[in-house]
N, C-alpha and C positions, 0 to 999 in steps of 0.2 A: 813148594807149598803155594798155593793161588790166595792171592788176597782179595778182599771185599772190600768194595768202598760203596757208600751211601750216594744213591744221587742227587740225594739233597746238600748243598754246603752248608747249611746254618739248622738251627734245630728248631727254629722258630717256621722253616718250611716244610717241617713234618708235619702234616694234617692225620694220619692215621697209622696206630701201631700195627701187626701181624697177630693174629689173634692168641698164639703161644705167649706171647711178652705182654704180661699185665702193667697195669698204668698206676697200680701202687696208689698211697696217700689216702688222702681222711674225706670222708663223703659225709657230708652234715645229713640229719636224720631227721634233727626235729632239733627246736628251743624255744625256751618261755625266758618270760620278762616276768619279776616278781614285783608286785604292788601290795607292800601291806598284807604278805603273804604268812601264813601260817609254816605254810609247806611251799615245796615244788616238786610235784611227784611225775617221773619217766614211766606209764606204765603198756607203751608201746615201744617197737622200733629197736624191742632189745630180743636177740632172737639168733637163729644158724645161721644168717646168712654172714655175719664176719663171725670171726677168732678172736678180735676182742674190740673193744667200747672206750672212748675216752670223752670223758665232760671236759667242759671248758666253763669254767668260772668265771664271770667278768664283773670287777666291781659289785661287790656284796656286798650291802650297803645295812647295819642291823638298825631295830628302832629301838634296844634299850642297848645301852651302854655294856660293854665288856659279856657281853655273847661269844659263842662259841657255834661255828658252823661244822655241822654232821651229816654223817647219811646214814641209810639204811638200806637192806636188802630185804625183797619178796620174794619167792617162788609161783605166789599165788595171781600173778597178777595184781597186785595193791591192796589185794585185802587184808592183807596181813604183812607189816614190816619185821621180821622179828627173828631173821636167819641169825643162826647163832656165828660167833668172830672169834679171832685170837688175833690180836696185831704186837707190833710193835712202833713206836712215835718217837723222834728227838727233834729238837727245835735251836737254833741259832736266833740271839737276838741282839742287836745292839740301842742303844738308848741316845735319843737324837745330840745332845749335848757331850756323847762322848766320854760318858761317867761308870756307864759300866758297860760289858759285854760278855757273851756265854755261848757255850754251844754245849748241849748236855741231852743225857736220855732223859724220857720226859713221863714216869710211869702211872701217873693222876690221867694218861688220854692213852695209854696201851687197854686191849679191851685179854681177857683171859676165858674165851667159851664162854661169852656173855651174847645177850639177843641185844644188848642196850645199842643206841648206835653208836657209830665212829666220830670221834670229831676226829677235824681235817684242818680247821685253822684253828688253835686254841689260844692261850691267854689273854684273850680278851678283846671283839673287834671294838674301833672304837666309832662310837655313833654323833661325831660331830659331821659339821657340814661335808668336812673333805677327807671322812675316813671312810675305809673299803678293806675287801682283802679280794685277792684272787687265788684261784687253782688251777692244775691239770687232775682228774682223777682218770686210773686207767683200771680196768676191769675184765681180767684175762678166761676166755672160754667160758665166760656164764652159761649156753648150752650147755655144756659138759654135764652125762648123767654118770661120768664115770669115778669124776678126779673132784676135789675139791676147788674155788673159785677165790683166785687169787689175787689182789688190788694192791696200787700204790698210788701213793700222792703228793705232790709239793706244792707248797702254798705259798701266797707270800701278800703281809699285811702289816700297816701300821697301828701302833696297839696305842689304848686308851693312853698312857703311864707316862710322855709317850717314845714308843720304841718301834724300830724295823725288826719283822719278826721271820723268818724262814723257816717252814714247820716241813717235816715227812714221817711220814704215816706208810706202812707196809703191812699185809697180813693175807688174810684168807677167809671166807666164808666156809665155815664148816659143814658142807649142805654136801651131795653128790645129785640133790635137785638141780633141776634149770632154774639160772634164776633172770626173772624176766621183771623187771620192773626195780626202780631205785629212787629212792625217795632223800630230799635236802631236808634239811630244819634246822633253826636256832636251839637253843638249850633256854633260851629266854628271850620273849620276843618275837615280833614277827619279822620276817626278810622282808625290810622298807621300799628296798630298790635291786637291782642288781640283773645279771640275765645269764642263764646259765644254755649251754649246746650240746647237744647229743652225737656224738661223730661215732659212723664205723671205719675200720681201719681193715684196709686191703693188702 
């Protein structure tokens, strides 16, 4: 058996792959900064060219107190958020002083064939100077006209009360639509600060 060896020694002296061997990994698309935002709505950039989509939450910063960050799904291009859901949500939280702790399903943020949207960080962000939350959301084969469209998410925030909170959130869009565009919001309030990224993945 003949063996191959590279004639590069280090991998830092690869300049170019072989065009069979994809280079993998996450190609940012697009991202906004939210200022006193009502919304943050994706309604480009989502599309065939990947298999699936992942936002990137960063510091979500709410202006009223004990909000809750959600999303929604379009088909239409943004005209309409209102794809119908079923998920399911459980959440871990511990309480800074070490007084109490939990990890439980969580059925007040599971949606059942509802258009309503998803929250994705729930019990409450909290809106002092140094409170936030973060996510990953991932968003599987939205092209797809054949299969339904399938999401998960973990989040992770310090809540008003105050507690470290770890939330996930799974489910599916009940659509065999494309769905092209995905829209953020608070449940109260407007998103004061925060910046969210639209990555496709290879």
């Amino acid at each position: 058996m003949a063996l191959n060896f590279a004639n590069n020694n280090s991998l830092s002296a690869i300049t170019t792959l072989p065009a069979s061997i994809s280079g993998g990994g996450m190609t940012l698309i697009s991202e906004q900064t939210a200022s006193s935002s009502a919304s943050i709505s994706f309604t480009s950039g989502i599309d065939d060219t990947y298999d699936s989509y992942v936002f990137k939450l960063y510091n979500i910063h709410p202006a009223d107190n004990s909000a809750n960050l959600r999303f929604n799904l379009s088909v239409d291009g943004g005209s309409n958020y209102n794809v119908t859901k079923t998920s399911s949500a459980f959440a871990a939280w511990h309480k800074e002083d070490d007084s109490g702790t939990s990890l439980a399903y969580n059925t007040g943020n599971d949606l059942a064939q509802s258009t309503d949207p998803q929250r994705i960080l729930f019990g409450g962000l909290d809106n002092a100077n140094d409170g936030n939350g973060c996510a990953t959301l991932q968003l599987f084969n939205p092209s797809s006209t054949t299969f339904v469209k399938h999401f998960m998410c973990t989040a992770v925030k310090n809540s008003y009360h105050p507690y470290a909170w770890n939330t996930f959130v799974g489910g599916y869009g009940n659509t065999t639509s494309a769905v092209n565009a995905v829209q953020f919001s608070l449940d109260s309030g407007n998103i004061d600060s925060g910046v969210i990224k639209l990555y496709g993945i290879s």
